[in-house]
N, C-alpha and C positions, 0 to 999 in steps of 0.2 A: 381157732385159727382157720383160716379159707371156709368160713361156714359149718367146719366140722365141732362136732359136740361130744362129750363124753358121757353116755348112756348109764357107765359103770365100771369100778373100779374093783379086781378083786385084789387084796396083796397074798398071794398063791404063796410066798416064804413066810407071813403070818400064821396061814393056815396050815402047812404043811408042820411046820412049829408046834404050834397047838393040839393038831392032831397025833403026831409021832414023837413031838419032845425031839428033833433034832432040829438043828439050826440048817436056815441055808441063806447064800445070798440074798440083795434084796430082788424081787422079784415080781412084778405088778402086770396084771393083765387091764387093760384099757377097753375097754367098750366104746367104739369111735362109729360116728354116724353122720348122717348129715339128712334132718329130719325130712325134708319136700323131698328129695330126690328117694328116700326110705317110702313115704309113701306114697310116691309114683309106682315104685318098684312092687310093693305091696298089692297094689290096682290090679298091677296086670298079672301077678306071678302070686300067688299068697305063701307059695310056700318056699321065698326068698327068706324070709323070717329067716330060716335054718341059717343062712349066711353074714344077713344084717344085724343086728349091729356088728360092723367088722374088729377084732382083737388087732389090736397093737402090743407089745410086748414091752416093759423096761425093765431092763437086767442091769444088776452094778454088782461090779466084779471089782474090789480093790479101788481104784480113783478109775476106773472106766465103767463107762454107764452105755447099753446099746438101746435101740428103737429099732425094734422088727417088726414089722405087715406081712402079711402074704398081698402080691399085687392082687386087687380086685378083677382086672385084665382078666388075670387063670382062673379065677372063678368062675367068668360068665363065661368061659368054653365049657365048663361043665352046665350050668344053667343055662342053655342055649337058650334064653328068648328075648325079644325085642327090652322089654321094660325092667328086664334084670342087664341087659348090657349097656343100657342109658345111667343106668344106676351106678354101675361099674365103671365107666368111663367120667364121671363127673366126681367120681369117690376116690379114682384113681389118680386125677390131673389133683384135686386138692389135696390126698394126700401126698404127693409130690414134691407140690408147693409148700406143704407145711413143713415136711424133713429136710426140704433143703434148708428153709430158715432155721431149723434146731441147727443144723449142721454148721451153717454158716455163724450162728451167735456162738457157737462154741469150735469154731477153729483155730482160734489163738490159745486155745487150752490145751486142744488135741486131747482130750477126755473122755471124749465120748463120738460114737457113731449110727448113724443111721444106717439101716440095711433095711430094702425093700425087696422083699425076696421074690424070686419070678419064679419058682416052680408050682 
């Protein structure tokens, strides 16, 4: 969706399972990217790595399922450089665009939520 791609998925309630033998919600980390604008960012910054590919998060709780980011925006205040806040501002508008669309197919359900977190 909006050019973005998913790098990688970890299911974090599988493994926590596995590892400890206790159960938890479902709970999936998304590895979300958007490969040219990744390695534009990569050019001028190499150690944008530590940030890209960005985590998305889906949690289901019961018949409610959430979608969490941290905005890309707060990042590049901490990466302060040219070709990580090009990165950020193009990763930011798409992921926007693609949470409202989750949001928007699944408003008649009210099931689930998007949260794009800004801190």
């Amino acid at each position: 969706i909006q050019g973005l791609e998913i790098a990688g998925e970890v299911d974090l309630s599988k493994k926590i399972e596995s590892h400890t033998g206790l159960a938890f919600s479902t709970y999936r980390i998304l590895n979300v990217w958007c490969p040219f604008a990744t390695f534009h960012a990569l050019l001028a910054i190499p150690e944008a790595g530590l940030f890209v590919p960005f985590h998305l998060v889906v949690e289901s709780r019961g018949k409610e399922t959430s979608v969490t980011v941290v905005n890309p925006d707060w990042l590049a205040n901490i990466v302060d450089r040219i070709g990580f806040r090009m990165l950020a501002k193009n990763v930011c508008a798409k992921l926007r665009r693609a949470l409202s669309t989750l949001e928007a197919s699944d408003a008649t359900r009210k099931e689930s939520r998007a949260i794009f977190a800004k801190s």
